[in-house]
C-alpha positions in Angstrom: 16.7 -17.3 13.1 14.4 -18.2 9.9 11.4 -17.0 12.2 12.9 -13.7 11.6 13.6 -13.9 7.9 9.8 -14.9 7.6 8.7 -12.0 9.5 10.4 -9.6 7.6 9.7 -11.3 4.2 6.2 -11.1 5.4 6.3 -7.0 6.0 8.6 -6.7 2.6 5.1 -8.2 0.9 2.7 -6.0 2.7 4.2 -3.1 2.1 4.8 -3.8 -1.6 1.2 -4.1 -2.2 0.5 -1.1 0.2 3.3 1.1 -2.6 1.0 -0.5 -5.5 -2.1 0.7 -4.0 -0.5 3.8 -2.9 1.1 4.3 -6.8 -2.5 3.5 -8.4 -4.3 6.0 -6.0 -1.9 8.7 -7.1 -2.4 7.5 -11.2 -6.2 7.8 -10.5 -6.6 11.2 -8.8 -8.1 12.9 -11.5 -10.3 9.8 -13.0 -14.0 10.8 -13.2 -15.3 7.8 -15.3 -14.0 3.9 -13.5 -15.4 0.9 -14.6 -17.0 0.8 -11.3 -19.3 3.9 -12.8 -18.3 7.2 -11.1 -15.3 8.5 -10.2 -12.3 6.5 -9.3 -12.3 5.7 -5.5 -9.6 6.0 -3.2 -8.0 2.5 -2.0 -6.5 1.9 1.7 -4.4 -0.8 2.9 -5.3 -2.3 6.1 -2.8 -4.8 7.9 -3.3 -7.5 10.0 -1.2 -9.5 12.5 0.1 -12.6 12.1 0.2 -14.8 8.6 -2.9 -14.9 6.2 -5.0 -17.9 6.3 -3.5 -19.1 3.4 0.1 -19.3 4.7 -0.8 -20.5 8.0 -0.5 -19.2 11.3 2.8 -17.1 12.6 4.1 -14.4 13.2 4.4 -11.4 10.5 2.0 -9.3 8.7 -0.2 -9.5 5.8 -2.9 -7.4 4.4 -6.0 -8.2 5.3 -8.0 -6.2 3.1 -8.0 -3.1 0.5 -10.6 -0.8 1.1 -12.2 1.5 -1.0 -13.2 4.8 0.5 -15.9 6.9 -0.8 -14.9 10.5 -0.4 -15.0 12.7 -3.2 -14.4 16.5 -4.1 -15.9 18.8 -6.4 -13.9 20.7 -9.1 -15.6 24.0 -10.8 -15.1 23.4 -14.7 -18.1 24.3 -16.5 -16.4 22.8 -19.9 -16.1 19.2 -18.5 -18.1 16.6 -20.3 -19.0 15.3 -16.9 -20.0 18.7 -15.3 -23.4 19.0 -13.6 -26.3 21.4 -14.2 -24.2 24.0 -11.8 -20.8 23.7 -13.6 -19.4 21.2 -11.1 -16.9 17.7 -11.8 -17.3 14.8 -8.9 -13.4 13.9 -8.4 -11.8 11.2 -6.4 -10.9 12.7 -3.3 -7.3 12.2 -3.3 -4.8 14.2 -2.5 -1.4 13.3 -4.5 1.2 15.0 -1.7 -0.1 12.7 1.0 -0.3 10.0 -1.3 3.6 10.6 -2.0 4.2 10.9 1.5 2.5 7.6 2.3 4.4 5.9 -1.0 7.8 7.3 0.9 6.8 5.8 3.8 6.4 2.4 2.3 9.4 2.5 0.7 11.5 3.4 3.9 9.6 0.3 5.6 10.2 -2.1 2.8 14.1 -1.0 3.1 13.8 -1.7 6.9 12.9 -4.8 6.4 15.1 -5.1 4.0 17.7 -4.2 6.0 16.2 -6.8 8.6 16.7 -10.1 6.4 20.3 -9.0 5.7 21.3 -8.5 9.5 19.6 -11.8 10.4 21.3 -14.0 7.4 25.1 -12.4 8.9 23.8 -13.9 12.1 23.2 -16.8 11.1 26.4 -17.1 8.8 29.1 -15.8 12.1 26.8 -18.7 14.2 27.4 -20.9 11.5 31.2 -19.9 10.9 31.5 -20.6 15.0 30.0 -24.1 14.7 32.6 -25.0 11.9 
């Protein structure tokens, strides 16, 4: 019964740092200048099965990595301090609808797994109820 808990507390982390990533990517869609020098790149979560190294091994999900994709597009704005020669801004390709829809996404697996935790703890209270 706790095996399930753990696997859902596992996916409630992973997708809270996939909504972070996802939030940032939609903050930083119009960035031109990152510390990184450039424009702001794009960050994907990618998930692996199982428990990180640090927790052990299981079952469950963590993130494995966040990768940073270098796809950009170009803006015409001739008045832009960081136009080229030809009139042209380098922006972070992101585009802030699919963004959303990936941040909605995230959200309605977090509240699955949500969801998930609370069905397994009633479990475990009626088995626990029948035992008394």
């Amino acid at each position: 019964m706790f095996d399930a808990i753990d696997i859902s507390t596992s996916g409630l982390v992973a997708q809270r740092i996939r909504s972070n990533t996802l939030a940032m990517n939609i903050a930083m869609a119009d960035v031109v200048d990152s510390p990184d020098g450039g424009p702001y790149q794009r960050r994907s979560v990618i998930f692996s099965a199982g428990k990180s190294e640090n927790d052990g091994s299981g079952q469950g999900v963590h993130v494995s990595e966040i990768q940073k994709e270098q796809v950009y597009r170009w803006e015409y704005d001739p008045k832009h301090p960081y136009a080229n020669k030809d009139g042209y801004v380098k922006l972070p390709g992101i585009n802030p609808l699919v963004e959303m829809v990936n941040h909605m996404e995230a959200a309605r697996a977090y509240e699955a797994n949500i969801t998930a935790i609370e069905v397994s703890k009633a479990m475990l209270n009626s088995s626990l109820r029948l035992l008394a």
